[in-house]
C-alpha positions in Angstrom: 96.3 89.2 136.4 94.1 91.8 135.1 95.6 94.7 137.6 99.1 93.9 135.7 98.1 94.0 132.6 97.7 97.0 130.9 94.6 98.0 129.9 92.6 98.0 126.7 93.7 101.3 124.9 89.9 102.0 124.5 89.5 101.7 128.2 92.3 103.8 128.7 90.8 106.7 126.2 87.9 106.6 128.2 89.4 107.0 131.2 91.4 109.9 130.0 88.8 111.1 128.5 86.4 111.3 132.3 89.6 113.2 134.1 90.1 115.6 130.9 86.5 116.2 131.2 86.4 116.3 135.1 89.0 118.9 134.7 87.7 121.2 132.1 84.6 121.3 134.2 86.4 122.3 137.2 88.7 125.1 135.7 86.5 127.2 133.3 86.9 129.8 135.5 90.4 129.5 136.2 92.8 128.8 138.6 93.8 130.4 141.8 97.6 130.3 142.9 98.8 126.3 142.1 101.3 124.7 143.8 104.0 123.6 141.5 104.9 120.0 142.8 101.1 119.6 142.9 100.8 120.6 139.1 103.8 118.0 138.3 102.0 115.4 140.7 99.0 116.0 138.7 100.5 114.3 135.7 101.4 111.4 137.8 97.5 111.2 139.3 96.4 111.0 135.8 98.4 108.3 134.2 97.8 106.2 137.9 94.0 106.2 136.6 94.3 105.6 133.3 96.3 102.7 134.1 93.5 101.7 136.9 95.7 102.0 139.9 92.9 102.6 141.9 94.6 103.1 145.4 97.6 105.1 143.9 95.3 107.4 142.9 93.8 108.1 146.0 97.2 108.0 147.7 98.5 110.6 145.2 95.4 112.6 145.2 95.5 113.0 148.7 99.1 114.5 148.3 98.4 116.9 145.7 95.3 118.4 147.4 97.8 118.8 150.8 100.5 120.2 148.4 97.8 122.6 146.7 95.6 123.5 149.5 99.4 124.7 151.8 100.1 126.7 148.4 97.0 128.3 148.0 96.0 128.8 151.4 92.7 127.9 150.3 91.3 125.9 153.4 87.7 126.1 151.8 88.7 125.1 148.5 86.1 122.0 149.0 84.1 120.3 151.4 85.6 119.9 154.8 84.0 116.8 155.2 85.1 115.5 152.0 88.7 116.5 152.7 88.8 114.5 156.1 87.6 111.6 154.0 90.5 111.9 152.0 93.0 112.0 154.6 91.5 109.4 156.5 91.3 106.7 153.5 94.7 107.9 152.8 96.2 107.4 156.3 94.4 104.0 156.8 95.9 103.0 153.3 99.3 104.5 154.0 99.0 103.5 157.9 98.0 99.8 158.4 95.8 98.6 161.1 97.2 95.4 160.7 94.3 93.8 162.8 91.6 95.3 160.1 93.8 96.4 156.8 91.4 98.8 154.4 93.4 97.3 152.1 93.4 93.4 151.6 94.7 91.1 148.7 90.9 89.6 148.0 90.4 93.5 148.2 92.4 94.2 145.0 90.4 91.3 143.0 86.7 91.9 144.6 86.3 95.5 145.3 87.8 97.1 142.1 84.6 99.3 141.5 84.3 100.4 144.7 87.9 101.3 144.9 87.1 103.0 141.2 84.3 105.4 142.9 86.9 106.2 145.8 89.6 106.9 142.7 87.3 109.4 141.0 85.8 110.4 144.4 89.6 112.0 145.1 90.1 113.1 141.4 87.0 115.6 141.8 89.1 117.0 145.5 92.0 117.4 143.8 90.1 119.6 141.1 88.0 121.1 143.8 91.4 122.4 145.3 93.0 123.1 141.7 90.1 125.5 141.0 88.3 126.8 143.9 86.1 128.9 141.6 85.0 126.8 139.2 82.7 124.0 139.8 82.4 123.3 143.8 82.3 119.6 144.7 78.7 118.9 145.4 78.9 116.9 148.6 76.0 114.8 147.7 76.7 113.9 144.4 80.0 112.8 145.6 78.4 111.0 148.7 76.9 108.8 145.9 80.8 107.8 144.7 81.4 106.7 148.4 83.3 103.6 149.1 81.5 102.0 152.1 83.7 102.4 155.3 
């Protein structure tokens, strides 16, 4: 079961190496007022995708930008529309429609790219948050990442 497994310690570096990046990208000009549970859950986000847990990620992601956005007061931090696609993928994952789950067994074997775009998709809100003055979240280039709803 490849999702059990851990993965390849290349594919891991690499991984690392994309939220490291991410990150430095988003902070060269600093940070504003961070939320301390968000820092701490930060760590957790990170080793969730590194490890490919695809929809922990976005479940964790959606709690630190919540955590980080309260603390900062920063309600602009990043898109609005991209923050209500966060919450929304997040509540559908967290809340089951049990008629029409967003989340489905054959959904954890056949959709694992997708579900990778929606990862990094929430990685770059989180950093958006994190560092409202460095790099903005472009909404379209993030648009591109988009799991299809």
């Amino acid at each position: 079961m490849e999702q059990l497994d851990p993965p390849d310690p290349l594919v891991w570096d690499e991984r690392r190496l994309w939220f490291e990046r991410r990150q430095a990208e988003a902070s060269v000009d600093g940070a504003g007022k961070l939320s301390e549970q968000a820092t701490a859950l930060l760590i957790d986000v990170q080793a969730c995708f590194c490890a490919g847990a695809w929809i922990a990620v976005v479940i964790l992601a959606a709690t630190v930008v919540d955590n980080q956005v309260e603390a900062s007061k920063q309600r602009r931090a990043a898109p609005a529309e991209e923050l209500r696609w966060l919450r929304a993928l997040r509540n559908r994952l967290v809340h089951e429609d049990r008629t029409a789950p967003v989340l489905t067994i054959e959904a954890q074997w056949s959709e694992r790219r997708e579900w990778e775009r929606s990862a990094k998709r929430a990685v770059d809100l989180v950093f958006a948050v994190f560092y409202p003055r460095g790099r903005a979240v472009d909404s379209a280039s993030v648009r591109s990442q988009r799991r299809p709803e």
